[in-house]
N, C-alpha and C positions, 0 to 999 in steps of 0.2 A: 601315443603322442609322437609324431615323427618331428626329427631333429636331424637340420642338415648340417654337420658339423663345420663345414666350410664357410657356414653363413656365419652361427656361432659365435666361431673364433673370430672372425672378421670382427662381429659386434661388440666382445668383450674387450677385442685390441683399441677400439676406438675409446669403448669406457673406462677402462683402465687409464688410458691418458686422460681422459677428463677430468675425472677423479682425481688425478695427482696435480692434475694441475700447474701452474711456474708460481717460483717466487722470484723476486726481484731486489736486489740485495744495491743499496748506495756505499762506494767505498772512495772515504775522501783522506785528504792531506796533501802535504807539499811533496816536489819532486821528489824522488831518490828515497823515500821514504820504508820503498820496498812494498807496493802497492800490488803490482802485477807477480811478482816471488809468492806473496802470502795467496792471491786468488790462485795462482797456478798450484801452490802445495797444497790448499785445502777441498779445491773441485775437479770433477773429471774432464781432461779433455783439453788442459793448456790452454783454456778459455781467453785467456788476458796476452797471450801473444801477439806481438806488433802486426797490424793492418790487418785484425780481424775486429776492430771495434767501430761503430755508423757513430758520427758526430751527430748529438742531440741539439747541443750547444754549443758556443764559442770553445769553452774551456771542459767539456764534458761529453763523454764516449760510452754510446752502450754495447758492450760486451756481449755475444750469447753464440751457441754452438748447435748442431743439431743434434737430436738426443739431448741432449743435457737442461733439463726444465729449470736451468738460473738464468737470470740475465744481472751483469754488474755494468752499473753505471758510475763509471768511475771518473772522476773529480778533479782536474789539475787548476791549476792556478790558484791556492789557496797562499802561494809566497807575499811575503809583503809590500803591498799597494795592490795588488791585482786580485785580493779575496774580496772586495768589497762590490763588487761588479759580479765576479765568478757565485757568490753566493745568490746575488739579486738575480741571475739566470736561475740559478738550481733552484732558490724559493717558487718560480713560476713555472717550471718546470713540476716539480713534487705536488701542486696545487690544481696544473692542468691534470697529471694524474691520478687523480685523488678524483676528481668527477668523472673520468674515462668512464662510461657504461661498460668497458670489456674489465673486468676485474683481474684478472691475468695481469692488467696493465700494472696496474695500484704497486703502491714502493713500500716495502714491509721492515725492512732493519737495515738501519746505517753502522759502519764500522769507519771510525775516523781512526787513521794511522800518524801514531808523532815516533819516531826513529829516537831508541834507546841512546845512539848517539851525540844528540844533538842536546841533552839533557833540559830541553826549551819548551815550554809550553807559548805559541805564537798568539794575537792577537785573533788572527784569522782562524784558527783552531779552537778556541773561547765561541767565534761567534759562530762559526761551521758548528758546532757542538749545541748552543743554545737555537737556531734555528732548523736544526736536521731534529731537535728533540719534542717541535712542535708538534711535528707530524708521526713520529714512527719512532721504535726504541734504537737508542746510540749504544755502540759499545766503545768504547775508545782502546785501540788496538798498537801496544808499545810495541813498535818490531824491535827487529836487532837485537834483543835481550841476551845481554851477556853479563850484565854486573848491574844489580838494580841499584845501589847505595839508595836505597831512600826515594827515589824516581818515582813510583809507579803511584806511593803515597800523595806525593804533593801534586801530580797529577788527578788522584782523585779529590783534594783538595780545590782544584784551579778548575773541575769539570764538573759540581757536583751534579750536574741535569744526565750525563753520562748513567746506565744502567748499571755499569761495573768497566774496570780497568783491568785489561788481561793482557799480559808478557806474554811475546812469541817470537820465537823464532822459527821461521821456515824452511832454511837449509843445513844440513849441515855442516859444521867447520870446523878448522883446526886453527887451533890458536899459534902463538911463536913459540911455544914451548913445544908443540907438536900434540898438546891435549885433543880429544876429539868430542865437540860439543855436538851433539845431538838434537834433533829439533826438539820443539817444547812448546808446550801449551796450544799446540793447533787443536787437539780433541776438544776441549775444555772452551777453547770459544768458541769451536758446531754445535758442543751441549749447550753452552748460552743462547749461543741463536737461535738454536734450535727449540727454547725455551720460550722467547720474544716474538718469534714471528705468529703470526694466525694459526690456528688449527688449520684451517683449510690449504696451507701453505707447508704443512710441517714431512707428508710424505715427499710432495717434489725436494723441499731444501735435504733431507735423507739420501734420497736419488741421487743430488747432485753435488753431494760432497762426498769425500772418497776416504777422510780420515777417519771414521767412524764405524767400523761395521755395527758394532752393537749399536745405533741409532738404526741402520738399516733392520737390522733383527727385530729390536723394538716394532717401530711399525708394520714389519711383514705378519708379526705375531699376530696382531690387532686382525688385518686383513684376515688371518689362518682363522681366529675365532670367529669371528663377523660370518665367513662363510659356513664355518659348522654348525652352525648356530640355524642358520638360514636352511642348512641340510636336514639337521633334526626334526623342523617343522616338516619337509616336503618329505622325508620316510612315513613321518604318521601318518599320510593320508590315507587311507583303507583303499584303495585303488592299486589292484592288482599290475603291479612291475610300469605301471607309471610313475614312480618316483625315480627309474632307471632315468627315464628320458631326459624327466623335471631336475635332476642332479647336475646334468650335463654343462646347461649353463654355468652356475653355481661352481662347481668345481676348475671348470676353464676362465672362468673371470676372478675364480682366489689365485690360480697359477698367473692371468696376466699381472695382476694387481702384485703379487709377489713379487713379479719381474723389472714392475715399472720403479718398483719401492727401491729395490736395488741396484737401478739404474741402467739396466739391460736392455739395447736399442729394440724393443720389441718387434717382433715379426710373424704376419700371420703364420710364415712356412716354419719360422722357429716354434710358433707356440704349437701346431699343430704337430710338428714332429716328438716334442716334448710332453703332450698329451699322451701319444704313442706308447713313447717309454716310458711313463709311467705306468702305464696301464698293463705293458706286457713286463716291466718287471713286476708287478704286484701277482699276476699271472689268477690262479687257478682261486688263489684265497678272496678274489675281489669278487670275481662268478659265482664261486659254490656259495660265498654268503647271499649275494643279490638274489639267487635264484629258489634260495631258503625262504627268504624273508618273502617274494613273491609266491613262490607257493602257498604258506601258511597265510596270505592274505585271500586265498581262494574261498579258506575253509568257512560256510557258514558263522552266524555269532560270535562266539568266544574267539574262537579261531582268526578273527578277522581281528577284533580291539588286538588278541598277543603279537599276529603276524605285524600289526603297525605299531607296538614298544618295539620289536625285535627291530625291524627295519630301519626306528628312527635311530634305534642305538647303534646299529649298524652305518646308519651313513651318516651320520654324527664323528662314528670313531674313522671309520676310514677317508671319509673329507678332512679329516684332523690331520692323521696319518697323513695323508697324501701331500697337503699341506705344510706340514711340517720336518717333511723330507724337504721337501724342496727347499726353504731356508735354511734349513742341515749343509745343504750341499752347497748351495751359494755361499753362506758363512764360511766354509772352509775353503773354498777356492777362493773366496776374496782375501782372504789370510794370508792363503801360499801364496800370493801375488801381491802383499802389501796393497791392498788397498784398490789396485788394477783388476780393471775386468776379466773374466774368465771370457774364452771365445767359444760361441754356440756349441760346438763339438763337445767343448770338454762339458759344460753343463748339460747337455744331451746323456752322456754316455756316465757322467757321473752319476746322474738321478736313476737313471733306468738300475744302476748299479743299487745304488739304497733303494731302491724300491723292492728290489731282490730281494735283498737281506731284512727288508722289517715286514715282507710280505714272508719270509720263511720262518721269522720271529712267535 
């Protein structure tokens, strides 16, 4: 079976994004709220940065980046006398997307923001809150969290249509005393959302929030098995060192799929290069088994059924292997970066590095 890898990769870059797909995130409340602080701290890319958002609406701006598979459409005019208009937009807005044939479009989980400070639950936030609830789950989002006295309660009291009520703070501060507050509760509402949104929604929103590695890890895992899995079948086939070929795909579309999970602006020249080095650090141990395993498929009868357990075990474990290096390595450079991407080079030369070492293992 000949396999042009340039073609390949090209196909798997494209499925890979299809695959992950966008989510599309509503974040509403009144001004000052801290709307654009909380998108900028929990996604890649400063997404919510002034004069990067398209006006949908009068009072509503969608937000989106390239790489980055979120879009927020985010909410203003919820102050008092002007939500009642601002919401009558968003209702026919969220309705026209709801029928959109491109599903991409469709609006998946609302986070309404009421500021720790203002200890108020508004008019406009009751009805933001019962009308965002019709459509898609709510989370209601207390920024500023610095002293709940009791807040977060009567706000789950005053919202009960809300999925849950979560404390966050986004930056950090210091107080007059010169204490140094920490953010809080950003992870805990990407695992909620990351709970409420679709399945089919759930690697892009991974992708495109940044406070989370373990969410990222989670679904690359998935991807890692799915592909091994898909490997074990194409080793059994009794077909002498065609399963070489047949792997090829397979293991380049777990590496895209890996890449897109964690948010990596995918590149044919990046994936290709990263194939590369994977392949030559695994070195001598990836050949002498493939060429094992093909051999023993040559051998008439018996020889033929053992050479295809040998082989699917074989690329079973090392599509694993392979796999699960490469989340290794992402994990830990997204660590040493807080949450920040690693640039092509260092994932390049870090992989090729493990691959070394669990191919000398």
């Amino acid at each position: 079976m000949d396999i042009h890898l340039a073609e390949e990769i090209r196909k798997q870059v494209e499925e890979a994004f299809r695959k992950r797909g966008r989510v599309n995130i509503v974040i509403a409340g009144r001004s000052g709220v801290g709307k654009s602080t909380l998108v900028n701290a929990v996604f890649h890319g400063r997404i919510a940065d002034t004069g990067q958002g398209r006006p949908v609406t009068k009072e509503t701006r969608e937000y989106t980046k390239d790489d980055i598979p979120v879009s927020i459409l985010d909410t203003r005019g919820l102050e008092l006398g002007a939500f009642q208009e601002t919401l009558k937009l968003l209702e026919e807005l969220v309705a026209a997307r709801a029928k959109d044939a491109d599903a991409t479009r469709h609006l998946h989980c609302a986070w309404l923001c009421i500021s720790e400070d203002s200890r108020r639950v508004e008019d406009g936030d009751v009805k933001a809150v019962e009308m965002l609830a019709r459509h898609m789950p709510v989370v209601v989002v207390v920024t500023k969290a610095r002293s709940d006295q009791g807040f977060r309660a009567e706000v789950q009291k005053l919202l009960p249509m809300a999925r849950n009520v979560m404390r966050v703070r986004a930056l950090q501060e210091t107080d007059d005393e010169g204490h140094t507050l920490q953010p809080k509760g950003l992870v805990e509402l990407v695992e909620l959302t990351m709970e409420l949104v679709p399945e089919a929604q759930r690697n892009a929103f991974a992708a495109a929030q940044r406070v989370s590695i373990s969410q990222k890890r989670k679904r690359a895992h998935g991807i890692v098995a799915s592909a091994a899995a898909a490997a074990g079948l194409i080793g059994a086939v009794p077909i002498p060192f065609a399963d070489a070929a047949l792997l090829v795909p397979t293991q380049v579309g777990m590496l895209a799929g890996v890449s897109s999970v964690f948010g990596l602006p995918l590149t044919e020249a990046f994936l290709s290069t990263l194939v590369g080095a994977g392949i030559t650090g695994l070195g001598a141990t990836f050949t002498g088994q493939s060429i094992v395993s093909g051999l023993l498929k040559l051998v008439p009868g018996p020889g033929t059924v053992i050479g295809a357990l040998i082989s699917a075990t074989t690329a079973t474990a090392l599509t694993t292997l392979f796999g699960e290096a490469y989340v290794a390595v992402l994990s830990k450079l997204m660590e040493k970066r807080c949450g920040e991407l690693p640039t092509e080079e260092e994932v390049i030369q870090a992989f090729r590095e493990e691959m070394s070492l669990r191919g000398a293992a």
